[in-house]
C-alpha positions as CSV (number, residue, x, y, z in Angstrom):
1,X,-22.7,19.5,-5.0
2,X,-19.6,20.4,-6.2
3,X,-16.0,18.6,-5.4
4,X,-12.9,18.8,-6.0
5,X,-12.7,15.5,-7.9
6,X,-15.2,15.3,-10.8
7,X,-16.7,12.1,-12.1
8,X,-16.4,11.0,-15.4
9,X,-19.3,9.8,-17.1
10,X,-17.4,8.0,-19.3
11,X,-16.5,3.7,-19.1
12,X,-12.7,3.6,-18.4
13,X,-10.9,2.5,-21.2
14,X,-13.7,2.0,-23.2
15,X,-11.8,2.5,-26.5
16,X,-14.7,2.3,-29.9
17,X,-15.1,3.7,-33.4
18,X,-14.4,7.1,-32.1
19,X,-11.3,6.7,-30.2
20,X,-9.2,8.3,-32.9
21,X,-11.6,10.4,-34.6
22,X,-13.2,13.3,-33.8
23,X,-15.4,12.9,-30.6
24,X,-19.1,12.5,-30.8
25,X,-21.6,15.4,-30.2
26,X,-22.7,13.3,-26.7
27,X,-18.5,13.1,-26.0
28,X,-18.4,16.9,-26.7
29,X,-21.2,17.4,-24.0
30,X,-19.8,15.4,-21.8
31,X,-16.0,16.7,-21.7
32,X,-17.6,20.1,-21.4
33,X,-19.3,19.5,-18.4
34,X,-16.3,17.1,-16.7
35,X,-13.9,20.5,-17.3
36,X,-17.2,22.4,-15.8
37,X,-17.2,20.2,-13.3
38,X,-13.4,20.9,-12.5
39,X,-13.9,24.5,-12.5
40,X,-16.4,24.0,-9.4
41,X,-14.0,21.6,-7.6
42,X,-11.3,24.2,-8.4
43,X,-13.3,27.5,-7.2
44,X,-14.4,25.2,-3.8
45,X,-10.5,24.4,-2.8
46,X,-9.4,27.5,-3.6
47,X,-12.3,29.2,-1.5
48,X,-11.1,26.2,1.6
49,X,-7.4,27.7,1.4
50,X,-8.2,31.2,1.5
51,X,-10.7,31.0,4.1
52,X,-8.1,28.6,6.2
53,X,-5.3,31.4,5.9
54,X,-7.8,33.8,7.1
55,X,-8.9,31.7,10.1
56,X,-5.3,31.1,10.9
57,X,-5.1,26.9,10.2
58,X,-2.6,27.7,8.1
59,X,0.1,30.1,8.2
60,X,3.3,31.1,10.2
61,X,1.8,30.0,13.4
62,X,0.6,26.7,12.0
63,X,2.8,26.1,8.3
64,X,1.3,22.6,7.5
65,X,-2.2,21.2,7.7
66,X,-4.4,18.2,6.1
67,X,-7.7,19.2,5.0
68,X,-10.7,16.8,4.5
69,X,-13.8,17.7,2.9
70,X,-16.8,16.0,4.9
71,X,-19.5,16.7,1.9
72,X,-17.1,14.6,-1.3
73,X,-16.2,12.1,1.5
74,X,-20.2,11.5,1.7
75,X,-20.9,11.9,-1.4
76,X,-18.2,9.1,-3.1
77,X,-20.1,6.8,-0.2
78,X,-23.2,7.6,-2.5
79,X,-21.5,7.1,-5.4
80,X,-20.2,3.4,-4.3
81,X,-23.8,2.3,-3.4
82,X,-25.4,3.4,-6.1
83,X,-23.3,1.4,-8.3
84,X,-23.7,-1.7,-6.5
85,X,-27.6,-1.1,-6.7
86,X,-29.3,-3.8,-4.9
87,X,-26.9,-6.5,-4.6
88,X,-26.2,-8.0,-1.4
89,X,-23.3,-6.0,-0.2
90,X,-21.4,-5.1,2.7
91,X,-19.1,-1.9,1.5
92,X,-16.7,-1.2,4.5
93,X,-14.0,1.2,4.6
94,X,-10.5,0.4,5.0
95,X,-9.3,2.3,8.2
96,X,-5.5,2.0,6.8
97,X,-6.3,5.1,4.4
98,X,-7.8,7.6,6.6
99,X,-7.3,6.0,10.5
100,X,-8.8,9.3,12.1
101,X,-12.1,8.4,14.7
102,X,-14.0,11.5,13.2
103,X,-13.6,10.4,9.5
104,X,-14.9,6.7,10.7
105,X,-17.5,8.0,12.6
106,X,-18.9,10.0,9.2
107,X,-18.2,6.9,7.4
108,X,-20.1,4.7,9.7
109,X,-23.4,7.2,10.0
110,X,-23.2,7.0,6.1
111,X,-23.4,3.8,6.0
112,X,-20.2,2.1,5.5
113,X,-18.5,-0.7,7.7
114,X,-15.3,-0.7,8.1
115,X,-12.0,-3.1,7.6
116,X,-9.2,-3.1,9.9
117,X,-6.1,-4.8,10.2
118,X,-4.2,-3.8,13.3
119,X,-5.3,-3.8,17.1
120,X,-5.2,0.2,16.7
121,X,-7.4,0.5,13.6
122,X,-9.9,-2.1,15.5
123,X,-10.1,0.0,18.2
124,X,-10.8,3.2,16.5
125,X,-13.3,1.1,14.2
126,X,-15.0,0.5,17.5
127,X,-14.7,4.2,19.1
128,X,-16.1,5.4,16.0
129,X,-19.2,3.3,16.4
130,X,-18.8,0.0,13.9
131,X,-21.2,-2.7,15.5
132,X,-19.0,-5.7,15.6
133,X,-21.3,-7.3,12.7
134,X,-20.0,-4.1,10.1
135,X,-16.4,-4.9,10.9
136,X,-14.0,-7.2,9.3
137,X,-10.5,-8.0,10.9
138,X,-7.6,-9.0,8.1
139,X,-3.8,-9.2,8.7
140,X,-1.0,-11.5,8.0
141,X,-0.1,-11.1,11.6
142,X,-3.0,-11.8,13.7
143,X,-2.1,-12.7,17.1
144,X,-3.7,-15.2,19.5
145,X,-5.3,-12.2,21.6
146,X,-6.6,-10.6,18.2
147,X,-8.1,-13.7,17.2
148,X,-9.2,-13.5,21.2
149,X,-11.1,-10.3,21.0
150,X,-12.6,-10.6,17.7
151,X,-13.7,-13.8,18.0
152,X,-15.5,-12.2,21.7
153,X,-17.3,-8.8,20.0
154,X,-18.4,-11.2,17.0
155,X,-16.2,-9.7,14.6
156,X,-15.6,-11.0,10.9
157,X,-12.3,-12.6,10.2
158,X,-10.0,-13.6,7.0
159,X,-7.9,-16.0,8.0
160,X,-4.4,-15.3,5.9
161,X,-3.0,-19.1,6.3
162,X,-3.6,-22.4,7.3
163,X,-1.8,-21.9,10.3
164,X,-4.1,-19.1,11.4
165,X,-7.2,-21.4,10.7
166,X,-5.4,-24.0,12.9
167,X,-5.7,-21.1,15.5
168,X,-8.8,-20.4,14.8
169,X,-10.2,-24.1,15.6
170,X,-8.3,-24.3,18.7
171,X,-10.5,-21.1,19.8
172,X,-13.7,-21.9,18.6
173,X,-13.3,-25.4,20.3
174,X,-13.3,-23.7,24.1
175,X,-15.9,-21.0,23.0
176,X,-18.5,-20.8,19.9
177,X,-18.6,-17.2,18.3
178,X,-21.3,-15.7,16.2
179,X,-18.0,-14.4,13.4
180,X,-18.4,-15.1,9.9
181,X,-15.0,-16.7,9.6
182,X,-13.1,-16.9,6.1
183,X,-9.9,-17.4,4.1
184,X,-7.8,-15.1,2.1
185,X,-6.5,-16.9,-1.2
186,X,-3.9,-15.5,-3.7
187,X,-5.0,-16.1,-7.0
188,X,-2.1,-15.3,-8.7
189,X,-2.9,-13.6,-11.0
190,X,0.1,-11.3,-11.3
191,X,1.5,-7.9,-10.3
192,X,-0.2,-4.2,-11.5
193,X,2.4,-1.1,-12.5
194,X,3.4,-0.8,-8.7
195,X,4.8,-4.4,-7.0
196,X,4.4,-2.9,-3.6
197,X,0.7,-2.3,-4.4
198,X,0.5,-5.8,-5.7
199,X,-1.2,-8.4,-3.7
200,X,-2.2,-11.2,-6.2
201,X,1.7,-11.6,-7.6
202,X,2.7,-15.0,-7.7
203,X,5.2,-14.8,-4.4
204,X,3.0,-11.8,-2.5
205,X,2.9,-12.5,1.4
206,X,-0.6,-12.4,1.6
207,X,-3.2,-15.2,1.3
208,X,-3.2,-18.8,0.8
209,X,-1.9,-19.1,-3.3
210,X,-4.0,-20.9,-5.7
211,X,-1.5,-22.4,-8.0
212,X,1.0,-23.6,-6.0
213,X,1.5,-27.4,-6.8
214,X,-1.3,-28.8,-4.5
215,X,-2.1,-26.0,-3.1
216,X,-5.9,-25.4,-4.6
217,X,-6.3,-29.4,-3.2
218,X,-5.2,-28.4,0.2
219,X,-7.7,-25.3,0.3
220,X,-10.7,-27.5,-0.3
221,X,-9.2,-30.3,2.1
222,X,-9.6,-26.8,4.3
223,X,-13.1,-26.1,3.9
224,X,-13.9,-30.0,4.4
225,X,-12.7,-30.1,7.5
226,X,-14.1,-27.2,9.0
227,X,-17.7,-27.0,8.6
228,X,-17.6,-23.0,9.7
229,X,-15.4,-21.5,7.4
230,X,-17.9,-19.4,5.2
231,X,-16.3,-16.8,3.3
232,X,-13.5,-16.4,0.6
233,X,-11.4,-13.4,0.5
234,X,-9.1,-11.9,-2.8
235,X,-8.0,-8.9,-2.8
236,X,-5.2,-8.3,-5.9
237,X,-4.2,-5.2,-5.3
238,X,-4.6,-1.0,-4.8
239,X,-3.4,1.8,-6.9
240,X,-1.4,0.3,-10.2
241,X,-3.8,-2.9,-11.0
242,X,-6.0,-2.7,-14.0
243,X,-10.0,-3.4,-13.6
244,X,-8.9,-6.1,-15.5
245,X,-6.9,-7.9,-13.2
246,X,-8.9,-7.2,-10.2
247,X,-12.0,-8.8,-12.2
248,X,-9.6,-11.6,-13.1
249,X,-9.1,-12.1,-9.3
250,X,-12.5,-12.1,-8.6
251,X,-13.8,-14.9,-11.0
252,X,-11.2,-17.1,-9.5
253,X,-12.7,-16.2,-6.0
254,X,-16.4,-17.2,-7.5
255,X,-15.2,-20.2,-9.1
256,X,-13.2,-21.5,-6.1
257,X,-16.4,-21.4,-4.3
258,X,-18.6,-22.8,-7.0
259,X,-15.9,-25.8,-7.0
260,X,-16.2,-25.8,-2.3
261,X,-19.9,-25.6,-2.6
262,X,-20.3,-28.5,-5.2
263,X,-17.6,-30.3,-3.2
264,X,-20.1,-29.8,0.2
265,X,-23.2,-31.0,-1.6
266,X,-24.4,-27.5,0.0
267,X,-23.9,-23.7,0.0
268,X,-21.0,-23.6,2.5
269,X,-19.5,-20.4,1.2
270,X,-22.3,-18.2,1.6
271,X,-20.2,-15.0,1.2
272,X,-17.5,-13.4,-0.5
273,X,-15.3,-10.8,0.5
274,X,-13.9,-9.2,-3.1
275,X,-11.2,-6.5,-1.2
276,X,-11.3,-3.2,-3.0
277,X,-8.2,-1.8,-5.0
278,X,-10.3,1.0,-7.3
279,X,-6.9,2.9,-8.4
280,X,-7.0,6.8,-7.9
281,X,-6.7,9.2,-10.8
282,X,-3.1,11.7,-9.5
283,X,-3.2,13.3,-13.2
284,X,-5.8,16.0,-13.1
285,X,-9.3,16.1,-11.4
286,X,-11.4,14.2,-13.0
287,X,-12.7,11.1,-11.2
288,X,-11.5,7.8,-13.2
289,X,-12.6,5.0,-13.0
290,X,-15.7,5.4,-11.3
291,X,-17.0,2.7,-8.8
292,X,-19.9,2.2,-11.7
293,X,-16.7,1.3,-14.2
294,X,-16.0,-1.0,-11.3
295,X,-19.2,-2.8,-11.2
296,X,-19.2,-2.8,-15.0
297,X,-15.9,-5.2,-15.2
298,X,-17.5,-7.6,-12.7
299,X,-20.3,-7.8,-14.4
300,X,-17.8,-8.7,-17.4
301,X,-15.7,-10.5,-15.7
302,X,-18.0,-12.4,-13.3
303,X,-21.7,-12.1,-14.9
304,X,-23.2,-14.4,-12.0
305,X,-21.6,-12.7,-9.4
306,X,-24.2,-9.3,-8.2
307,X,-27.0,-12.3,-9.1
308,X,-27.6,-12.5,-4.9
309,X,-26.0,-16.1,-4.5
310,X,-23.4,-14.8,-2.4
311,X,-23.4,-12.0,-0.4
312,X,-20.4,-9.9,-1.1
313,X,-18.5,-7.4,1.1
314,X,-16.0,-5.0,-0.3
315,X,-13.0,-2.9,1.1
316,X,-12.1,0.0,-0.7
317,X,-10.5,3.0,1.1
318,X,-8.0,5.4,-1.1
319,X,-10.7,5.8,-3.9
320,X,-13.3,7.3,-1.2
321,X,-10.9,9.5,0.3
322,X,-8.1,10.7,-1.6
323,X,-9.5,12.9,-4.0
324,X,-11.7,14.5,-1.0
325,X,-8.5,15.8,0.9
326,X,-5.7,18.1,0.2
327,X,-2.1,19.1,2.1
328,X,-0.9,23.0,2.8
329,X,2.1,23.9,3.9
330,X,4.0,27.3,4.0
331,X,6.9,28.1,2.0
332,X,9.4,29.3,4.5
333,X,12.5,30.3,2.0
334,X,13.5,29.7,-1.4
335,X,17.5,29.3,-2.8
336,X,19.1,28.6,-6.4
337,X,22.4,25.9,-6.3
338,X,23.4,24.1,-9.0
339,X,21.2,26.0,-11.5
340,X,18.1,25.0,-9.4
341,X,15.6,26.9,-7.7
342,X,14.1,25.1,-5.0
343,X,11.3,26.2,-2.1
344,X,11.9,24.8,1.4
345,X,8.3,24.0,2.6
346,X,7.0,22.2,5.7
347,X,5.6,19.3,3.3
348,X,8.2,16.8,2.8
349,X,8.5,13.0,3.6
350,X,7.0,13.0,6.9
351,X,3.3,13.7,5.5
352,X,4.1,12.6,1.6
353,X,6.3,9.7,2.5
354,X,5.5,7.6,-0.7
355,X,6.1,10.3,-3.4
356,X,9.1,11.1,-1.4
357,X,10.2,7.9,-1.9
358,X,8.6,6.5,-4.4
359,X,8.1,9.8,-6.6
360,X,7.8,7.7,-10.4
361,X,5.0,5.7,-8.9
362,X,3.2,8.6,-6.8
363,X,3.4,11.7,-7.8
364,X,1.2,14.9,-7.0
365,X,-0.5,17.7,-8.1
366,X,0.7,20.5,-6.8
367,X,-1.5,24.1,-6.4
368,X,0.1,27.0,-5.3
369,X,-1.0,30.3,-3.3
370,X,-0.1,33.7,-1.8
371,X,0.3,34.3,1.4
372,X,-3.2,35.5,1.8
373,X,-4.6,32.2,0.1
374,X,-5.0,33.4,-3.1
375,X,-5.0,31.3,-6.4
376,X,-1.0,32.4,-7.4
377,X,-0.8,33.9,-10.9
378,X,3.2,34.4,-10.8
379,X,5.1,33.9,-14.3
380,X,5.8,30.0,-14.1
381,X,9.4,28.8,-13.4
382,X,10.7,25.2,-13.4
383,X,12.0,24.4,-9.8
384,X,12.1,21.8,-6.9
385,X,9.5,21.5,-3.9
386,X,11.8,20.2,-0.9
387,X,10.3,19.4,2.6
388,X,12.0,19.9,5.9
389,X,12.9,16.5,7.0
390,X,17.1,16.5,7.1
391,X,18.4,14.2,4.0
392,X,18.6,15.2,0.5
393,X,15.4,13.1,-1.2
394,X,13.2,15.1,0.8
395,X,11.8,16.5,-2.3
396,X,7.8,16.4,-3.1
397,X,8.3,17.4,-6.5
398,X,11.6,17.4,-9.1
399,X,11.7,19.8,-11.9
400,X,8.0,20.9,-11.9
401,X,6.7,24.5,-13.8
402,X,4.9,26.2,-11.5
403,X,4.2,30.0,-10.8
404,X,7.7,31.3,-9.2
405,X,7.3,30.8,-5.3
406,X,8.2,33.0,-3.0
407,X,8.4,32.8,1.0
408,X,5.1,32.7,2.8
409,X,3.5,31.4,-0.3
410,X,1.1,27.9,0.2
411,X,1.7,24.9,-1.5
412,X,-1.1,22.6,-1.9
413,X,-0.7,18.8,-2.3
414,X,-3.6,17.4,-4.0
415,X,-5.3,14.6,-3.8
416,X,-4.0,13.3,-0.6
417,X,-7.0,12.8,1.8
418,X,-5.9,9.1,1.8
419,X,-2.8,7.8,3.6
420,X,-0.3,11.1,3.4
421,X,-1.7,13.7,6.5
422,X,-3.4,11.0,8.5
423,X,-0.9,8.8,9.3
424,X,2.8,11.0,9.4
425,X,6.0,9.6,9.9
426,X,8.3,11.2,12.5
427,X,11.4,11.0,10.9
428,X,13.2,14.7,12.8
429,X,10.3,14.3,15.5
430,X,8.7,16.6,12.9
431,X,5.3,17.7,14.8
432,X,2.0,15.6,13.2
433,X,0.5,18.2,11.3
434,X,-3.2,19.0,12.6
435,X,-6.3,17.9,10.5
436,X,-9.6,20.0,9.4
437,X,-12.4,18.5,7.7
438,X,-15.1,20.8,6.4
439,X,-18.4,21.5,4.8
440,X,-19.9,24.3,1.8
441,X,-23.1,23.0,2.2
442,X,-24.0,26.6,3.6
443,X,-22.7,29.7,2.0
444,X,-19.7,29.8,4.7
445,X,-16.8,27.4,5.0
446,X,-17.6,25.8,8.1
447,X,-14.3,24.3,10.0
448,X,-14.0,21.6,12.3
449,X,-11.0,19.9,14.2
450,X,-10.7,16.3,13.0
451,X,-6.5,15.8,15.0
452,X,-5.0,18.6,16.3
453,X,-1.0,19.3,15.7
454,X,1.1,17.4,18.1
455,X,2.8,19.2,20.7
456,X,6.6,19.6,21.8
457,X,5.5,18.3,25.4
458,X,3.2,15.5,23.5
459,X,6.5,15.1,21.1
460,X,9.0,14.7,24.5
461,X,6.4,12.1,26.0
462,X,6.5,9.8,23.4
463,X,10.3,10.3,22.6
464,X,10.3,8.8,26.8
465,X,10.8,12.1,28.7
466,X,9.9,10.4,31.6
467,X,12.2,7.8,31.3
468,X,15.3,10.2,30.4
469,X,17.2,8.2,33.3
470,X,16.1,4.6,32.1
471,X,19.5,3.8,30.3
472,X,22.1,4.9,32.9
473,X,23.2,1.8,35.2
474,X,26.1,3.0,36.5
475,X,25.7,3.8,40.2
476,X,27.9,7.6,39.6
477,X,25.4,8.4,36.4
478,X,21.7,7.1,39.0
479,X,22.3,9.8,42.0
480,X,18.9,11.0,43.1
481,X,20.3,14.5,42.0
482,X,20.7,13.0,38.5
483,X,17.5,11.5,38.2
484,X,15.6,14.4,38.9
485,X,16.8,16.6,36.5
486,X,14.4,16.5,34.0
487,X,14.7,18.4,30.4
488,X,11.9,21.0,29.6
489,X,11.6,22.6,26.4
490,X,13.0,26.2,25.3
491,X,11.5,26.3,21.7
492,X,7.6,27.7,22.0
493,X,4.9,24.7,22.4
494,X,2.7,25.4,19.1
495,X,-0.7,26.3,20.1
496,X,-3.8,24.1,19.2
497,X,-6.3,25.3,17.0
């Protein structure tokens, strides 16, 4: 099956003998069939473009659109589970990088269970057909009525401080509940290439810190006291931590335990939750480091831990996603001030809000096409890609060499099936772009609508519409004739696919 990431066969970092040499006959085999591999990921997105411009999802009645392809979505679920092999794990899905009910729903019929950490993303969890058993609840921020409701459906929780667990106990002492109830713990372990990314840092918001003057004392006071907290929780961070320091994190989750357990005189942590955090390859195609480079640092890092003593869950969401998604949007014109050429598109920070923002730490690929969805094979030309929202930064790439673009052209963001199209910002009440997901696994593209483009009637309903009068007190500005007027829209509503 091809995709349009392609696995690397080879350990990341693995370094050897032949690092700075010339590459074995097996590395020759292998680099030759990653770039082959990249050719067939290649020739399937370009086929999904052109065969979107033809069918309209992208174009002048529709100029952006995310695109999700349903086969590499199922297939990096493979890929995860096979790497595990038979330990005793629990992969779920973290709903934060794809929160769409039709990409849950695929997820949850392959397998998968699914982390959420919001009252929204527990919902769609549920809509998309989690049982409460597959589903694990973390936030910093839980609320008594979260707590409420999970603690009802049976769903698991990680407490995120002792506060919380206070909560907790309060709860469980009016009504039992069948959750497997744990604690999130910081161990400190430090910050990856991105801080925002970081979660283990030594001042991070999240989980209870391990090396905090008496703070690794107070944990196991925590588990002594309460007989039904089972499970430990680390997660160190997402895209910008090494394998390294996530297996770092790990071992001091297993040997926390170890130390509880001993402490009990039985097996009271019986699981452990070890987050997810597999950073994405933006650089070119190929997919590294594999889920089975993953497994290969635990192993290093924690050799007892896939032995079946603890049961493990895991959480990973960008590395199943991202490279199984990609962004188009229309170039409406192009300019040259200052000595620059840049294309105005209708990709800027409202889908790409990180690299907007944040373009040193995530940067994309970008592909570009004709008008008819054709691979572009203008001369190249260094110039800007700029997005419509109203402020200067609104650029998706600075400086880049790409064939000359021209209006009507399509710009493809790569690599962004994970937290860019499926959750927008509104910044200029910029319409949510609409979302396809698709399948080659016949000889035709097949399309199907995963969230279609918002509306100017759905945009004046949530901007309060029918509240236009709420903020007018005065008695002259509240006449009935007033109040019914009622603003409608004059621009065309764009049409759902």
């Amino acid at each position: 099956m091809l995709r349009f990431g392609s696995r690397s066969t080879k350990p990341a970092d693995s370094g050897g003998p032949n690092t700075l040499g010339a590459p074995r006959r097996s590395e020759i085999v292998r680099i030759a069939q990653v770039d082959q591999d990249s050719e067939g990921g290649r020739h399937q997105r370009d086929r999904a473009v052109r065969e979107a411009v033809r069918s309209g999802l992208i174009g002048p009645a529709h100029v952006a659109a995310g695109f999700l392809d349903a086969d590499g979505i199922q297939e990096s679920v493979r890929d995860l589970q096979r790497a595990f092999g038979d330990a005793p794990v629990l992969h779920t899905f973290a709903a934060k990088a794809a929160p769409l009910v039709p990409v849950l729903r695929l997820l949850a019929r392959s397998g998968m269970g699914c982390e959420v950490a919001s009252p929204g993303e527990f919902a769609q969890a549920v809509a998309a057909g989690f049982p409460p058993e597959r589903i694990v609840l973390d936030s910093p921020a839980k609320t008594r009525a979260d707590l409420v409701h999970a603690l009802a459906l049976g769903v698991a929780v990680n407490a995120d401080n002792f506060p919380e667990l206070d909560r907790i106990g309060s709860l469980l002492a009016v009504r039992e509940s069948t959750s497997v109830l744990g604690l999130r713990i910081n161990p400190q372990v430090g910050a990856g290439a991105i801080d925002a990314m970081s979660t283990a840092s030594l001042g991070s918001k999240f989980g209870v810190p391990m090396r905090d003057a008496g703070a690794r004392k107070r944990i196991l006071k925590a588990f002594a006291e309460r007989p039904w907290l089972t499970r430990l929780h680390v997660h160190v961070g997402s895209q910008g931590c090494s394998l390294e320091l996530i297996g770092q994190g790990v071992r001091a989750a297993y040997e926390l335990a170890e130390e509880i357990n001993a402490m009990a005189g039985r097996q009271q942590v019986t699981s452990l939750d070890i987050g997810g955090g597999l950073p994405v390859n933006f650089d070119d195609d190929e997919i590294r480091p594999t889920y089975a480079d993953y497994v290969r640092e635990l192993r290093a890092s924690v050799p007892e831990l896939l032995g079946g003593r603890y049961d493990l869950v895991t959480e990973f969401g960008r590395s199943l996603v991202a490279k199984n998604g990609f962004t188009a949007a229309v170039v409406e014109y192009t300019k040259d001030t200052g000595g620059r050429r840049i294309a105005l598109t209708h990709a800027g920070a409202h889908i790409a809000t990180r690299t907007v923002f944040m373009p040193e730490a995530w940067p994309l690929r970008i592909a570009v096409y004709d008008s008819d969805g054709r691979p572009k094979h203008a001369p190249e030309r260094v110039q800007d890609v700029a997005g419509p929202c109203c402020f200067a930064g609104d650029l998706v790439a600075r400086g880049r060499k790409l064939p000359e673009l021209a209006p009507g052209d399509v710009v493809v963001l790569l690599d962004t099936g994970g937290y860019y199209f499926s959750s927008p910002w509104s910044y200029n009440s910029l319409a949510r772009p609409a979302v396809h997901g698709f399948t080659t696994r016949e000889s035709d593209i097949r399309f199907a609508a995963v969230r279609p483009e918002q509306t100017l009637v759905e945009i004046l309903a949530e901007s309060g519409v029918d509240q236009a009068d709420a903020l007018l007190f005065s008695d002259v500005d509240s006449t009935p004739a007033h109040r019914d007027r009622r603003p409608t829209p004059t621009a065309p509503t764009p049409t759902r696919t």
